[in-house]
C-alpha positions as CSV (number, residue, x, y, z in Angstrom):
1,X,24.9,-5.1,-9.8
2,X,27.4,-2.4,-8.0
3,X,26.9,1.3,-7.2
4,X,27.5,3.1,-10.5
5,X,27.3,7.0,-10.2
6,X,28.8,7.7,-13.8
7,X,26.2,5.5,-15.6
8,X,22.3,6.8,-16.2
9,X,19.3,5.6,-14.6
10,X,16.1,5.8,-16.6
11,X,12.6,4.6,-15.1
12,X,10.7,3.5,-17.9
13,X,7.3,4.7,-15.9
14,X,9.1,6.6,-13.2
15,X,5.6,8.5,-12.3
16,X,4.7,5.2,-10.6
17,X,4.7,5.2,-6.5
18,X,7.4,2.3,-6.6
19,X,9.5,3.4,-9.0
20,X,9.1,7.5,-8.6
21,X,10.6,6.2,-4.6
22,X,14.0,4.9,-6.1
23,X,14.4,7.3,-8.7
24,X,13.9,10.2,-5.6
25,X,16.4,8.2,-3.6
26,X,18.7,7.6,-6.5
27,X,18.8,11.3,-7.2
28,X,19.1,12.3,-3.6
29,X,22.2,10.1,-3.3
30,X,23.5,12.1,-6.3
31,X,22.8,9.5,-8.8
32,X,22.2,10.9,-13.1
33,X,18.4,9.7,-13.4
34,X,16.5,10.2,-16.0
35,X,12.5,8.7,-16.6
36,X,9.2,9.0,-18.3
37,X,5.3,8.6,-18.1
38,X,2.5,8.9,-20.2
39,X,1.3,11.9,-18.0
40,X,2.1,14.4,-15.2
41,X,1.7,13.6,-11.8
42,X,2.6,14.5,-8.2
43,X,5.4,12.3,-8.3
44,X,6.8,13.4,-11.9
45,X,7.2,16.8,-10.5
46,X,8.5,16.3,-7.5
47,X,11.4,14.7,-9.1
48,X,11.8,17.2,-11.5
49,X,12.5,19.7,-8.7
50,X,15.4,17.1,-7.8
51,X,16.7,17.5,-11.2
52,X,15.5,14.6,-12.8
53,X,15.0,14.9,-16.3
54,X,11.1,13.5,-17.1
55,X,9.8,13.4,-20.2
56,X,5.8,12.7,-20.7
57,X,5.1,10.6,-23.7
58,X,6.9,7.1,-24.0
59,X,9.1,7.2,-27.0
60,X,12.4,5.7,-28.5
61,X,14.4,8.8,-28.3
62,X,14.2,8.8,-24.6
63,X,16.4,6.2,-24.8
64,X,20.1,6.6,-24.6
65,X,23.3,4.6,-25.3
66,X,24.6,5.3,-21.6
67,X,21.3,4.3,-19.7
68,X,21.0,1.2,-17.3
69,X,16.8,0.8,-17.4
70,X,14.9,0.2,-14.7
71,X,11.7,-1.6,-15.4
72,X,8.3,-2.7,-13.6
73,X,6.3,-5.7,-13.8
74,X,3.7,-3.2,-15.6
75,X,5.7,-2.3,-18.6
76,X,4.8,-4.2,-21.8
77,X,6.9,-5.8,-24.1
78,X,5.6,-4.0,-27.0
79,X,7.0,-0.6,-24.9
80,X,8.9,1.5,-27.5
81,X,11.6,2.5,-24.9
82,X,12.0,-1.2,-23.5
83,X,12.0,-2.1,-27.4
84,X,14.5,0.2,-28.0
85,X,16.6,-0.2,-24.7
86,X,16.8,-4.1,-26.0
87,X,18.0,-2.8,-29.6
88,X,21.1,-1.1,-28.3
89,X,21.8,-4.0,-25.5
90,X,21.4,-1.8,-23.3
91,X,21.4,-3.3,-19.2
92,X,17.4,-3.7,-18.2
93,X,16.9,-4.2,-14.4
94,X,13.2,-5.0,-12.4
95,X,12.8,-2.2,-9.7
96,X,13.1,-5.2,-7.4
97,X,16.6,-4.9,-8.7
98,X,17.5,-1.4,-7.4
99,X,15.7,-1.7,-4.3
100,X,18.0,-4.7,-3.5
101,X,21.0,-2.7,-4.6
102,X,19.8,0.7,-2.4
103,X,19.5,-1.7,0.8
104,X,22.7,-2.8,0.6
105,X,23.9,0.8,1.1
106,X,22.9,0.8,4.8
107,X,23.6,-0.3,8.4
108,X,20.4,-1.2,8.8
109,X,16.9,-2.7,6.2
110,X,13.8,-2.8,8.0
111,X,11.1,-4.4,5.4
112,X,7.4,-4.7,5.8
113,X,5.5,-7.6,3.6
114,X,2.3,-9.4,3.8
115,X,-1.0,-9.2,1.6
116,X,-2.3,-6.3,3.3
117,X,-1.0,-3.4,5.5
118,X,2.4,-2.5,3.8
119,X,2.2,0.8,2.6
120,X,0.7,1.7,6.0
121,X,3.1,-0.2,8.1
122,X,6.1,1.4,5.7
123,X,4.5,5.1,6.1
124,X,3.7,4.9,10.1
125,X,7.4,3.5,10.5
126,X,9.0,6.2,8.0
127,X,6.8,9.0,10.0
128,X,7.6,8.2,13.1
129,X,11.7,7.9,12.1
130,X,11.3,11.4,10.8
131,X,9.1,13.0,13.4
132,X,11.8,11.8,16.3
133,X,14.7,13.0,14.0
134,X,16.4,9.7,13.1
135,X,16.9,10.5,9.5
136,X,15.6,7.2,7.5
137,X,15.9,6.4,4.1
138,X,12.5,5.0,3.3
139,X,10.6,3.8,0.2
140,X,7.0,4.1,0.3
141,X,4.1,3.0,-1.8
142,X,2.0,5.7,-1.5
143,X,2.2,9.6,0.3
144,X,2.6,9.4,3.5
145,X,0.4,12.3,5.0
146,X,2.5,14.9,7.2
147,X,5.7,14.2,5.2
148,X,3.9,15.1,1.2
149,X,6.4,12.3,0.0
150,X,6.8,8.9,-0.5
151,X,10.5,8.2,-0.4
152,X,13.4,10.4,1.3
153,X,17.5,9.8,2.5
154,X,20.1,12.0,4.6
155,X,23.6,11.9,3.9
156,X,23.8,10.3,7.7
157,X,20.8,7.7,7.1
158,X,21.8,4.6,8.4
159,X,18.5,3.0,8.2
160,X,16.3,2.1,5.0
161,X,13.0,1.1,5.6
162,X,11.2,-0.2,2.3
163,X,7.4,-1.8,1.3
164,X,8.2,-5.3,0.0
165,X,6.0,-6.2,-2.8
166,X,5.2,-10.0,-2.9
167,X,2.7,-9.3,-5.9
168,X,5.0,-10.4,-8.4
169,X,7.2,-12.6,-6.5
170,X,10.6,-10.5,-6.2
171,X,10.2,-10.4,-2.4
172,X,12.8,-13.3,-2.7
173,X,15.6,-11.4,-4.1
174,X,16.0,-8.8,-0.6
175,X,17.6,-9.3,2.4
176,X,16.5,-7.4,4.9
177,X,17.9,-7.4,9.0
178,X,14.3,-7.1,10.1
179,X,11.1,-8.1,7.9
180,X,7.6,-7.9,9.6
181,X,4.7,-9.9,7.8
182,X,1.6,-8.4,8.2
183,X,-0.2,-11.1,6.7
184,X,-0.8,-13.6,3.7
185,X,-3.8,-14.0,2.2
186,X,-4.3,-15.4,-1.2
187,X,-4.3,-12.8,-3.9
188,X,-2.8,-11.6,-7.3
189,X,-3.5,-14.3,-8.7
190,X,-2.6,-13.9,-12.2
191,X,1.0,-14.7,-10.4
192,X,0.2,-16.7,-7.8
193,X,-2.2,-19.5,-9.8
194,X,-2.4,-21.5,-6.6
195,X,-3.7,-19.0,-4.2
196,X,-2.3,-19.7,-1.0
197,X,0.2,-22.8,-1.7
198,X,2.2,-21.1,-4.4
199,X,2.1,-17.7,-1.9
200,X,3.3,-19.6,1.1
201,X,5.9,-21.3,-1.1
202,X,7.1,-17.9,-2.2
203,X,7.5,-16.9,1.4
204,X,9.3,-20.1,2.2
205,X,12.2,-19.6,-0.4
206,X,12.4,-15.5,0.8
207,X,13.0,-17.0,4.3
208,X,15.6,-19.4,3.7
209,X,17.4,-16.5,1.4
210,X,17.9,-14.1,4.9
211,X,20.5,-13.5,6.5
212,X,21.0,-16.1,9.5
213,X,20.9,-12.9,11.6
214,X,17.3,-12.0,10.2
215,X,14.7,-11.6,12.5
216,X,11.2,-11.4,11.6
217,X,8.2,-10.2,13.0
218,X,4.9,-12.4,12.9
219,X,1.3,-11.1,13.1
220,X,-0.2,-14.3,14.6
221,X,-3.4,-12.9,14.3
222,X,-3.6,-13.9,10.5
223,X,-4.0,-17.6,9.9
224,X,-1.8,-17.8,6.4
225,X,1.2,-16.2,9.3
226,X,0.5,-19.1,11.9
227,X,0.6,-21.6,8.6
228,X,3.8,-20.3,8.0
229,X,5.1,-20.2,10.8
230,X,4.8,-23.5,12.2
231,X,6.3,-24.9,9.0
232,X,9.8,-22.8,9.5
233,X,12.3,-23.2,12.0
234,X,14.5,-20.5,13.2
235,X,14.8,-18.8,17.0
236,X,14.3,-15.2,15.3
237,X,10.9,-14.6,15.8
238,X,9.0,-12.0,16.8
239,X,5.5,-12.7,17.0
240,X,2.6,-9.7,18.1
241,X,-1.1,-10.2,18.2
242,X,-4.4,-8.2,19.4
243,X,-5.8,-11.9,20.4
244,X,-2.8,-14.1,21.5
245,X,-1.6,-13.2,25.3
246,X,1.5,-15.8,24.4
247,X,2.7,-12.9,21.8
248,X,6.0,-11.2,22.5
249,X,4.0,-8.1,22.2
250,X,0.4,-7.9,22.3
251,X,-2.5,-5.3,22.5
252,X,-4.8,-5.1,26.1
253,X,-8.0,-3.0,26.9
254,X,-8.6,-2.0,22.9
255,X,-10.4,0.8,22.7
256,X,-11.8,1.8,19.5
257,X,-13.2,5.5,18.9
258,X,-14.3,7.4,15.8
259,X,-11.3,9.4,16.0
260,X,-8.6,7.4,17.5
261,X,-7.8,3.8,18.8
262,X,-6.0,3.1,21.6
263,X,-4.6,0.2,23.4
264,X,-2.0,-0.9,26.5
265,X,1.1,-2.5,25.3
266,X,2.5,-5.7,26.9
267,X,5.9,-7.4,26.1
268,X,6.1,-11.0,27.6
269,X,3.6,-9.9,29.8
270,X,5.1,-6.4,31.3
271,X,3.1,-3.5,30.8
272,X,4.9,-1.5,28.9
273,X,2.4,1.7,28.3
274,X,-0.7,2.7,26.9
275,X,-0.6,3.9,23.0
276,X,-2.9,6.0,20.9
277,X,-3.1,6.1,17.1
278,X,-5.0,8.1,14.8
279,X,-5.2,5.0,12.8
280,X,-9.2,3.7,12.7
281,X,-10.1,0.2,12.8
282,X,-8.9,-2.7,14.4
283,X,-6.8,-3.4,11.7
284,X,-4.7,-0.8,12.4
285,X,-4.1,-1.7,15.8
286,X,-2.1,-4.4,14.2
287,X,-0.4,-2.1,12.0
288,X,0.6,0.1,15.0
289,X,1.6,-3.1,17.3
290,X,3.9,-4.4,14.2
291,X,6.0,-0.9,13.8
292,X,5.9,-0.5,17.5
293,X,7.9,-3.9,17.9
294,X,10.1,-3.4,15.3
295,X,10.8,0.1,16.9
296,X,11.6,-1.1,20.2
297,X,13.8,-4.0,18.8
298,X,16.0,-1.8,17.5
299,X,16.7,0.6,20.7
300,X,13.6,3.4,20.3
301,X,11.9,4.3,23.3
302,X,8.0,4.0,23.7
303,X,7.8,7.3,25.0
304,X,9.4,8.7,22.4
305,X,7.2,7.1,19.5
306,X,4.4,7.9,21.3
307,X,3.4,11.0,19.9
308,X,4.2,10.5,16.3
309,X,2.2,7.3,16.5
310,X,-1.0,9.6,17.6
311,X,-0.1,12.5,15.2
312,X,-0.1,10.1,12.2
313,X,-2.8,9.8,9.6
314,X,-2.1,7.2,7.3
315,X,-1.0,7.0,3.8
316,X,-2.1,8.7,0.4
317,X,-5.9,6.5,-0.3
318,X,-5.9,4.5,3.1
319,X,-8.8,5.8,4.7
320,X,-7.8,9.2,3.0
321,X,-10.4,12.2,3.8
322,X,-10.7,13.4,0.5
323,X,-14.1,15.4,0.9
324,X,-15.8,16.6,4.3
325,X,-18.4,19.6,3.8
326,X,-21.8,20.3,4.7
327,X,-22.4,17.0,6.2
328,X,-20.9,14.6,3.9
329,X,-17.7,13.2,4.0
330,X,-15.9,11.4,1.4
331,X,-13.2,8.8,2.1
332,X,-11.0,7.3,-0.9
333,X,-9.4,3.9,0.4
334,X,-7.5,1.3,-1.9
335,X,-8.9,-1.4,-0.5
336,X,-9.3,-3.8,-3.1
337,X,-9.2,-7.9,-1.5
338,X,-12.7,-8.9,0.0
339,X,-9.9,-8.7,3.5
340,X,-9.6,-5.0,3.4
341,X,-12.8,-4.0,2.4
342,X,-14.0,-5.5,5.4
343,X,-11.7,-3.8,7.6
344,X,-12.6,-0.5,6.1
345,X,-16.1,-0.8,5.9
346,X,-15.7,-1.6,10.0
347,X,-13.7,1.3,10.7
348,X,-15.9,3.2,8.4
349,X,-19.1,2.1,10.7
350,X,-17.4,3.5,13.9
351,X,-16.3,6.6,12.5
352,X,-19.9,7.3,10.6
353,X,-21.9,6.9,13.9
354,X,-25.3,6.6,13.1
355,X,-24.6,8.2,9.3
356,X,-25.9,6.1,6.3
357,X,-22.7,4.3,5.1
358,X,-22.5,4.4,0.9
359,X,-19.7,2.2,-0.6
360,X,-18.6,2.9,-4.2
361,X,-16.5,-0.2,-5.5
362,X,-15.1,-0.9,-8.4
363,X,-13.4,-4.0,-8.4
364,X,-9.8,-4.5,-9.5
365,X,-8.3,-7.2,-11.9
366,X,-10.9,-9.6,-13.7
367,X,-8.7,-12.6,-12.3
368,X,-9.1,-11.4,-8.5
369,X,-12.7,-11.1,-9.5
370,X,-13.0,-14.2,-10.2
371,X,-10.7,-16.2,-7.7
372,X,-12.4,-14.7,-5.1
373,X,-15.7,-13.8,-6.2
374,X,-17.8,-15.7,-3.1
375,X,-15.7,-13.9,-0.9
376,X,-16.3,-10.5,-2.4
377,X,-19.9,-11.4,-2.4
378,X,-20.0,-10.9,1.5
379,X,-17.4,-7.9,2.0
380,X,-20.5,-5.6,1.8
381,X,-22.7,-6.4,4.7
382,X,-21.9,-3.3,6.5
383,X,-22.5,-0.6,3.8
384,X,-26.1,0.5,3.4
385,X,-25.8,1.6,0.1
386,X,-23.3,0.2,-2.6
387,X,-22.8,1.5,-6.4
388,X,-20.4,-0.6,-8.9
389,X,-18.6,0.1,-11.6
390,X,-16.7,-1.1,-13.6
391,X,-14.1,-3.2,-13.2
392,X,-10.3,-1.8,-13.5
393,X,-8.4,-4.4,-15.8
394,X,-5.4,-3.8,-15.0
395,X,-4.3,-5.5,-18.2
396,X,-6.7,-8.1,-17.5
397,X,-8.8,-9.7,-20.7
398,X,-13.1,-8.9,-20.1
399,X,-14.9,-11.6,-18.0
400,X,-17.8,-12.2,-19.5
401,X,-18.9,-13.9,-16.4
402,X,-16.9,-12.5,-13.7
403,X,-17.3,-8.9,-14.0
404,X,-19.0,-5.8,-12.4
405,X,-22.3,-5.8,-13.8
406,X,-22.7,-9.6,-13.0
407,X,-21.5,-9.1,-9.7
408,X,-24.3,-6.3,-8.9
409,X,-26.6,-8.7,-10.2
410,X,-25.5,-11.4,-7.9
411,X,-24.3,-9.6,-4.4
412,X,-27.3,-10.3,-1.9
413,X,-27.8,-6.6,-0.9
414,X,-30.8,-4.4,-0.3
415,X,-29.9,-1.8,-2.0
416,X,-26.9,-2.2,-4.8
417,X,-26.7,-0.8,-8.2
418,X,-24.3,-1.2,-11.5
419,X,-23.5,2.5,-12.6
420,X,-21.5,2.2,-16.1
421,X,-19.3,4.6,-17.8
422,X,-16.2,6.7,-17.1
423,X,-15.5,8.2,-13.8
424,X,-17.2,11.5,-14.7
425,X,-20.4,9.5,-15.8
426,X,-20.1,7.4,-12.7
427,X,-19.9,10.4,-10.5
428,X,-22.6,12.5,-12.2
429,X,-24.9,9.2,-11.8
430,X,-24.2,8.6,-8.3
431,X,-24.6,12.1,-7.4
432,X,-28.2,11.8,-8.1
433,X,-28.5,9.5,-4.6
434,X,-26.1,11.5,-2.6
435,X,-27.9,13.0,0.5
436,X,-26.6,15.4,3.5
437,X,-25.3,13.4,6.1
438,X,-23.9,10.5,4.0
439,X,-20.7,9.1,4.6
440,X,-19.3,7.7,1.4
441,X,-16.2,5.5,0.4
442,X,-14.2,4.8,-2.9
443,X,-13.1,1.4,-2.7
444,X,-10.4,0.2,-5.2
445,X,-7.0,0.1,-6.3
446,X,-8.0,1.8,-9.8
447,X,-9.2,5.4,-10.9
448,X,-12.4,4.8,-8.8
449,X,-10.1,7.7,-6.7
450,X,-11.5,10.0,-9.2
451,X,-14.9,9.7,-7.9
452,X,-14.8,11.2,-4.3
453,X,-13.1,13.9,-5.7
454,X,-15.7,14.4,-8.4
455,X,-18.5,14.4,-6.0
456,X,-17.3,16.7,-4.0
457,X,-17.0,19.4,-6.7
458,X,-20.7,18.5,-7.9
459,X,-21.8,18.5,-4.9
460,X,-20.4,22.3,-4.0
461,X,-20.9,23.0,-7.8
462,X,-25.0,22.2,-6.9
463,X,-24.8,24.2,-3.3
464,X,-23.4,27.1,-4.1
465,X,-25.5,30.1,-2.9
């Protein structure tokens, strides 16, 4: 596919985070795009204000004879606009497809992968490129907090840095001058039917697609990276670890404090510096030590990422403050892979002190459910108090077995209880248990988002003098 700025682009679900980044990008670099969504969001109107023409409501007549569409895994074939689109011939392309074909556009394609950590990796990397002025093109999965967007270019951007989503398997199709892998850990399994084998697999055939110039960076903290690793063989390899001293770069003297972490950078064994991030959890000083080396490789100064790196506070629901008043705070994270949880419920322990931790989880996918449902059965241990509901389908068919209320039922926790109903039922429900002083987290990749924010207004609603 080649750079076409007389035909139209329309984004069959462009209020998406994936596809609302390339249709922002698109339109930026002067591109006619067009889109729709079954409702207003954030991301809708933004592009609007670009010029994009959005209409809410999926329907036929959105569809024109000119259009090249741009589709996501999500969309159904019983769409009415893909159905259409298919009636008229019209060209269909995955967003996999136009993320290739905006790479391609620049000097430079930094991609960050892995089972966990891409968004935030993508974001801290974006921010920091903004912050010291080197006008990146980026593609984010989420709102990166301090910028209010998830996607930007320059007429002068030379570098694209993008989130590389291995969920469905189009990982393979890019080609990127610098990829870091966070990690891989078995999950999405409605793709991957073979949990780790058939993910590993996937990575292999993405590797021997790069360019023989491709370097990649290695977390060789994460045991599915090391797999990996010692079953490829090239000399561009990057590793960094918080545990290996043999790392290219790796993390000293950790410190990690309810408001920042901090750490002293060493690159084959030279001290390099000391770095602080506003990133909690030890998780993130993996996320910091990934963009750090992928900085440096490419001619940035420590000194000059230094403060961007502290200033930083994640992405859009990672670890997002979404309520702090009176005592309680709220945090909505996206955590949804027994992996994550864990990490957030750890950085959620430093950061609530001696505060009773409450975790509100509603689990995502009946499939991941079930493929990992022993491990999800020990992600909890450090959260005092834990409500579920239910479970976000995501498309998935019901588990009668494998499903919220059977999972409350069977987690071995003091205090645990199935709440069921909509968000606002949910929220009313748990607001009954709330107490001053709690520290409370949404944990999910679905509308359990809703919640915190809920809360928050019942709670004020209930306080007010």
């Amino acid at each position: 596919m080649d750079v076409n700025k007389n035909k139209s682009y329309h984004f069959i679900a462009i209020g998406g985070a994936g596809q609302s980044a390339l249709a922002k990008i698109l339109a930026i670099k002067g591109f006619n795009v067009s889109g729709s969504d079954m409702v207003e969001s954030k991301y809708t109107k933004a592009l609007e204000k670009l010029g994009v023409k959005v209409s809410i409501g999926q329907k036929k007549e959105n569809i024109k004879e000119d259009q090249i569409i741009v589709l996501s895994s999500a969309i159904k074939e019983d769409n009415p606009e893909l159905i259409e689109a298919k009636r008229l011939n019209l060209p269909l392309f995955h967003r996999s497809d136009i993320l290739k074909l905006i790479s391609e556009q620049y000097e430079i394609f930094i991609g960050f992968s892995g089972t966990h950590g891409k968004t935030t990796t993508t974001s801290l990397c974006s921010y920091i490129l903004e912050k010291i002025n080197a006008h990146p093109a980026y593609a984010s999965g989420g709102i990166i907090s301090g910028l209010d967007t998830n996607a930007n270019a320059y007429p002068d951007s030379k570098m694209f840095i993008a989130e590389l989503d291995e969920s469905d398997g189009t990982i393979i199709k890019y080609k990127p001058d610098y990829i870091v892998i966070n990690n891989l850990e078995p999950d999405h399994f409605d793709f991957y039917k073979n949990g780790e084998k058939d993910l590993l697999n996937q990575f292999y055939k993405f590797f021997e697609n790069l360019k023989p110039t491709s370097e990649i960076f290695i977390n060789l903290d994460d045991e599915g990276n090391r797999s990996f690793l010692n079953s490829i063989k090239t000399k561009n390899v990057v590793t960094y670890s918080t545990k290996d001293k043999t790392a290219d770069y790796f993390a000293s003297d950790i410190e990690l404090n309810p408001m920042y972490n901090s750490f002293k950078l060493y690159y084959k064994g030279e001290l390099k510096g000391e770095i602080k991030t506003g990133l909690i959890g030890i998780h993130n000083i993996s996320n910091a030590l990934a963009v750090v080396s992928v900085l440096i490789e490419n001619g940035f100064k420590l000194d000059e990422i230094k403060q961007p790196l502290l200033e930083f506070q994640g992405a859009k629901r990672r670890f997002e403050t979404v309520f702090n008043n009176d005592g309680i705070k709220i945090i909505d994270d996206y955590a949804h892979h027994p992996t994550e949880i864990r990490a957030t419920l750890s950085a959620a322990k430093k950061q609530a002190e001696n505060k009773r931790v409450v975790a509100i989880f509603q689990p995502h996918r009946y499939t991941r459910l079930k493929a990992l449902w022993n491990d999800f059965l020990t992600s909890f241990d450090l959260a005092d108090d834990l409500f579920v509901v239910d479970t976000f389908s995501a498309g998935d068919k019901f588990d009668i077995e494998f499903n919220s209320e059977n999972f409350a039922k069977t987690i071995n926790h003091k205090n645990v209880k199935y709440v069921k109903g909509d968000m606002e039922q949910d929220a009313k429900e748990i607001s009954k248990y709330i107490k001053k002083g709690d520290f409370i987290l949404t944990i999910g990749a679905g509308d359990v988002t809703k919640i915190g924010h809920l809360l928050g207004d019942i709670y004020e609603a209930n306080h007010r003098n």
